[in-house]
N, C-alpha and C positions, 0 to 999 in steps of 0.2 A: 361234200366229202371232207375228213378230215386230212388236215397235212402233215406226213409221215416227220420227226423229227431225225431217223438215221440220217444215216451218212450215204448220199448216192454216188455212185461210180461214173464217169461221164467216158463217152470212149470220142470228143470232135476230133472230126477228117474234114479235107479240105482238098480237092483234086484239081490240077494244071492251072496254079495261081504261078502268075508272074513276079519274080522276083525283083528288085531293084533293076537288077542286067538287063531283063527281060528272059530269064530263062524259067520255064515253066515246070512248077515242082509240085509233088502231093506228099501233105504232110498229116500225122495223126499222132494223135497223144493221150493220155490220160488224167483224169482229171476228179479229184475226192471234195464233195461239196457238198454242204448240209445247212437246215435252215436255220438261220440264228435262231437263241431261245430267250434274245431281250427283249420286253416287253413292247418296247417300240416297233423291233425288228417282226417280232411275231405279226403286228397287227401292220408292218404294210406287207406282209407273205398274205396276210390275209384275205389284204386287197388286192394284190395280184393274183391271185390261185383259187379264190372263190370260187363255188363251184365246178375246179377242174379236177379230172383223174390224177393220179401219179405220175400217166406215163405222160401225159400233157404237162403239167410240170415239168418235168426232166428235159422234154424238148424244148420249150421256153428256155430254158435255162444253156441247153445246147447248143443252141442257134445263136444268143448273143454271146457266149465264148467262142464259137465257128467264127462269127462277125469280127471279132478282134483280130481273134488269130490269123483271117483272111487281110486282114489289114495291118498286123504288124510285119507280116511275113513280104508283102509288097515293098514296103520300105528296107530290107535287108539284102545285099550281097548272097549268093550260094556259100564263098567262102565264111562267111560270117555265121551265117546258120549251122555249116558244118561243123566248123570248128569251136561255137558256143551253143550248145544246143542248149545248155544251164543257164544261159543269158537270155536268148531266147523265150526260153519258157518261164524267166524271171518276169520278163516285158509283158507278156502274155495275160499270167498274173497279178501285175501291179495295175496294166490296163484296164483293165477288165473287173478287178473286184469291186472296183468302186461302181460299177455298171451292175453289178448284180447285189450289191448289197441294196440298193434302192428298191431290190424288189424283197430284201430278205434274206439274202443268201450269202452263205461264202464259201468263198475256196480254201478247201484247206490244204490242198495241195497241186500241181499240175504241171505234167513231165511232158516229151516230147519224145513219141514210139518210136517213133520211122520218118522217115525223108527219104525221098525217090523222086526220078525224074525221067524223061522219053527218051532222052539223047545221053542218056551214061555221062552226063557233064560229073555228077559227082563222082563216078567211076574214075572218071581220069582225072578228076582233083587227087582221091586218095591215091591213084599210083604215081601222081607228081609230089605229092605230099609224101610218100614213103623214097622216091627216090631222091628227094631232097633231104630224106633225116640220110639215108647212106649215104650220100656225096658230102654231106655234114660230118658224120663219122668218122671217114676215110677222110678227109681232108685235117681230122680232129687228131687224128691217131698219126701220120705225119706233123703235123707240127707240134705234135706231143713225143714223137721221137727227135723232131731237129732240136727243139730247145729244153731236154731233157738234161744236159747237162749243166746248162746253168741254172736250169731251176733249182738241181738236185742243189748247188752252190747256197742258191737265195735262199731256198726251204733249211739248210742248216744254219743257215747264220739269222733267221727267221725263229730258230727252234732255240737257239743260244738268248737270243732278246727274249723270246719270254719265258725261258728258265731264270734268264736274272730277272726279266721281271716279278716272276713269282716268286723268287727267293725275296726280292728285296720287299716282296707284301705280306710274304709269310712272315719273316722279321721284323716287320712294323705293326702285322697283328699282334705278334707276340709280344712285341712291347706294351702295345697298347691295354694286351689283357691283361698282361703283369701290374700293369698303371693302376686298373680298373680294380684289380683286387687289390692291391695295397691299401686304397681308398676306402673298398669296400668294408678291409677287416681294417681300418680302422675307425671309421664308422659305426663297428656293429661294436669296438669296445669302446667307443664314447658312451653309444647307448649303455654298455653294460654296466659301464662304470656308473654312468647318470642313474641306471637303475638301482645301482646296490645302493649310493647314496641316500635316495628317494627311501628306500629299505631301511636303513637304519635310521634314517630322521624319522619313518615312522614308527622304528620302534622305540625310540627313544621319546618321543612323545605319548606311548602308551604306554612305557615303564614310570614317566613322570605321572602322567593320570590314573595309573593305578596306587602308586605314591602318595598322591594327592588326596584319595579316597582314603586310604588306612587309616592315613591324618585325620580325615572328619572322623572317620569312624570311632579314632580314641579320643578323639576332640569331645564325641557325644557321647561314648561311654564314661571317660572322666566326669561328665557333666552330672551324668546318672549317679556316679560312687559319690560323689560330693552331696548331690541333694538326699540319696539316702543316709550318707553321715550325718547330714545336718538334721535329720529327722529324727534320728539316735541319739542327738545333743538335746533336741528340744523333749522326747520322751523322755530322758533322765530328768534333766531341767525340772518337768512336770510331777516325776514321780518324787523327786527331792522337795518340790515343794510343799507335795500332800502332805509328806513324811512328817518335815515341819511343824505343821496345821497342826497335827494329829497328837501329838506330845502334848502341850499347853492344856491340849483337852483329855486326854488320859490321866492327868495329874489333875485336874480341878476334881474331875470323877472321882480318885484316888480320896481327895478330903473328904470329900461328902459320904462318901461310905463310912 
């Protein structure tokens, strides 16, 4: 059969277990457990539950929290059980899961229904228990009226110390923040200042670099008007010289004709 992954609901009871005292009590609870799904945990669920039904499972698993519970409950006072049933069922749990994880499993939750017993002992715990908060009360509420007057004294002069002590924390916060922003704005205009700075050394170094360029720029345009005049010098130069040439030999022509 395969083994169901939900979550099963456990209902263990436990009838006329002796308590520490020796008084004999039946307890029952509820109890939310489901099979691990870690791969380790799966495979000892596997080993223990092979070939069992669900409802075989479930009692497996019934019987060794019944087991605990039988045995934590031995070790406890009536008064202790009543009055911790969360403790109780705490012990229960921490006992016991390490018990059942061996087989795969955990508790993922487990409460305590009911508590009962033959002889009304918890019966007359809770009516000793309720007549001890009212004889608590009444005795609270008397000596809450005898020393009602001097408290009322202590509670004001009690209410006076920590008015001044709030004033004098409210005034020391507010110093403090006053402090903190002083600091703070002037901090934020150092930065401001360090930044405009920062600003203008940059501009200033980018109105000299562009300065700087204009310079080349008629640095090598001058350069150009120069080597083109000088080019204007040597064509004339040239054509004055033909010119020259050309005379001497117009006039030998001139004879000969």
């Amino acid at each position: 059969d395969k083994i169901s992954l939900r979550v099963m609901t456990l209902t263990p009871s436990i009838s006329s277990v002796e308590t520490k005292e020796g008084v004999a009590v039946t307890c029952s609870g509820v109890a939310q457990v489901c099979v691990m799904k870690e791969p380790q945990m799966l495979e000892f669920a596997a080993e223990q539950f092979v070939g069992k039904s669900q409802a075989q499972l479930e009692e497996i698993i019934l019987q060794t929290i019944e087991g605990h519970f039988r045995a934590i409950l031995g070790t406890m006072t009536v008064e202790e059980i009543y009055s911790d049933r969360e403790g109780f069922a705490t012990n229960v749990r921490a006992i016991a899961g390490p018990d059942v994880s061996k087989m795969g499993i955990r508790i993922i939750s487990f409460v305590i229904q009911n508590i009962t017993d033959n002889v009304d002992y918890l019966k007359s715990l809770g009516v000793k228990r309720a007549a001890e908060v009212k004889r608590d009360a009444e005795i609270g509420v008397a000596n809450s009226a005898a020393i009602s007057g001097s408290k009322t004294a202590e509670a004001e002069r009690e209410r006076m110390e920590s008015k001044y002590a709030c004033d004098a924390l409210i005034a020391e916060n507010k110093r403090s923040y006053e402090l903190k922003q002083a600091e703070f704005s002037q901090e934020v205009n150092m930065k401001k200042a360090e930044a405009e700075l920062a600003y203008e050394l940059q501009a200033a170094k980018e109105q000299q670099s562009i300065k700087d360029e204009k310079m080349q720029i008629e640095v090598v345009e001058r350069r150009k008007q120069i080597d083109i005049e000088e080019q204007e010098v040597l064509k004339k130069e040239k054509s004055t010289d033909c010119d020259s040439a050309l005379i001497p030999l117009l006039k030998t022509n001139g004879h000969t004709n």
